[in-house]
C-alpha positions, 0 to 999 in steps of 0.5 A: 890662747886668744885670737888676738894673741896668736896673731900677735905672735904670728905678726912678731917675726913678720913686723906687720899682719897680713890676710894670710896669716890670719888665714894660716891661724884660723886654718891651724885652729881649725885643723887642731879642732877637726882632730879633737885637739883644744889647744896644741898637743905635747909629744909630737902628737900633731904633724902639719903638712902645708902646702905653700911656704911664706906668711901663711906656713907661720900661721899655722905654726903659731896656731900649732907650734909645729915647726919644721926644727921639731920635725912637726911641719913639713912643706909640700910647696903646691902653692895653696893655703891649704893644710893637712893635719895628722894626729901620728896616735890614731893615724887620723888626717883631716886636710883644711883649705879655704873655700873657693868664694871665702875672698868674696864672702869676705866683703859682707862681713866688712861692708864698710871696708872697700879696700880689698886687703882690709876687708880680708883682714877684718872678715877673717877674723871673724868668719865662722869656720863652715863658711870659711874652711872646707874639711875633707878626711883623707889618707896619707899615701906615704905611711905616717911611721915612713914619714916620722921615721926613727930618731938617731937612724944615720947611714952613709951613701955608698956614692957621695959618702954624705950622711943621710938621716931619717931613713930618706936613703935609696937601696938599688942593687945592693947599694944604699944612696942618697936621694941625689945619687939616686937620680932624684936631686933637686939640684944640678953642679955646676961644672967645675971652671978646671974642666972648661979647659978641655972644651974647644973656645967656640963652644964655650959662651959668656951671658 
């Protein structure tokens, strides 16, 4: 597929194209090459892991069709344009991040664009890839197999009794617990608004 026709397809469910998603697709081309890969591979061969959400994740999806439904994109929210691709046969993984001057070296490939944004948005889709891309080999510290993990494997947690899928359980002294139970949540409840009844009125505070 044409440039022009993945960044279509990106811009689609944004209603407008911006630099970072031309970014996210020239980086997903990129990673798909560093592999070996032409065009995206069947059968859940390719992972991508980006590093931030937003405008440049859906790059890379519409460069890869990987996508978070199909369990072939995951996030890793560092807040960079960077990504790391892993052919799940070979084990192989590549990382590709923009080099560290590419907004620079995009003004001299739009010379007659002064605006910053449009320059970007022109010299990114014409920026050869060894002067807009560093690619580095790398090894995933958490095994591919535990990150793909099994299809239809689902466990109860011994504390919460919520379902959990894809081997993501915790076992601790005999238990099997959810990542929630186990002490590592990314969320905190609330306390029920029943048990502000038991605390004394001058502790309580409205904002």
């Amino acid at each position: 597929m044409k440039l022009s026709d993945l960044l279509e397809k990106s811009a689609h469910s944004h209603s407008h194209l911006c630099p970072r998603q031309i970014l996210g697709v020239r980086l997903g081309l990129a990673g798909m090459k560093a592999l070996g890969f032409d065009a995206p591979p069947p059968k859940k061969r390719l992972l991508v892991i980006v590093e931030t959400d937003g405008c440049f994740a859906d790059g890379v999806t519409a460069a890869t069709d990987c996508t978070v439904g199909h369990r072939t994109l995951r996030v890793e929210d560092y807040g960079k344009t960077a990504a790391v691709f892993v052919d799940t046969h070979t084990g192989r993984a590549v990382r590709i991040a923009p080099a560290l001057d590419v907004r620079q070296k995009a003004y001299a490939y739009a010379p007659d664009e002064p605006r910053h944004y449009f320059a970007q948005m022109q010299a990114y889709q014409i920026m050869p890839d060894a002067e807009m891309f560093t690619i580095s080999d790398v090894q995933l510290n958490t095994p591919i197999e535990a990150i793909v993990s099994r299809p239809g494997v689902r466990v109860n947690c011994d504390h919460c009794g919520e379902e959990i899928m894809n081997e993501r359980e915790i076992q601790r002294e005999g238990l099997t617990l959810c990542r929630s139970c186990a002490g590592q949540a990314y969320y905190a409840p609330l306390m029920p608004a029943a048990s502000l009844l038991s605390i004394p009125a001058g502790l309580v505070t409205e904002h």
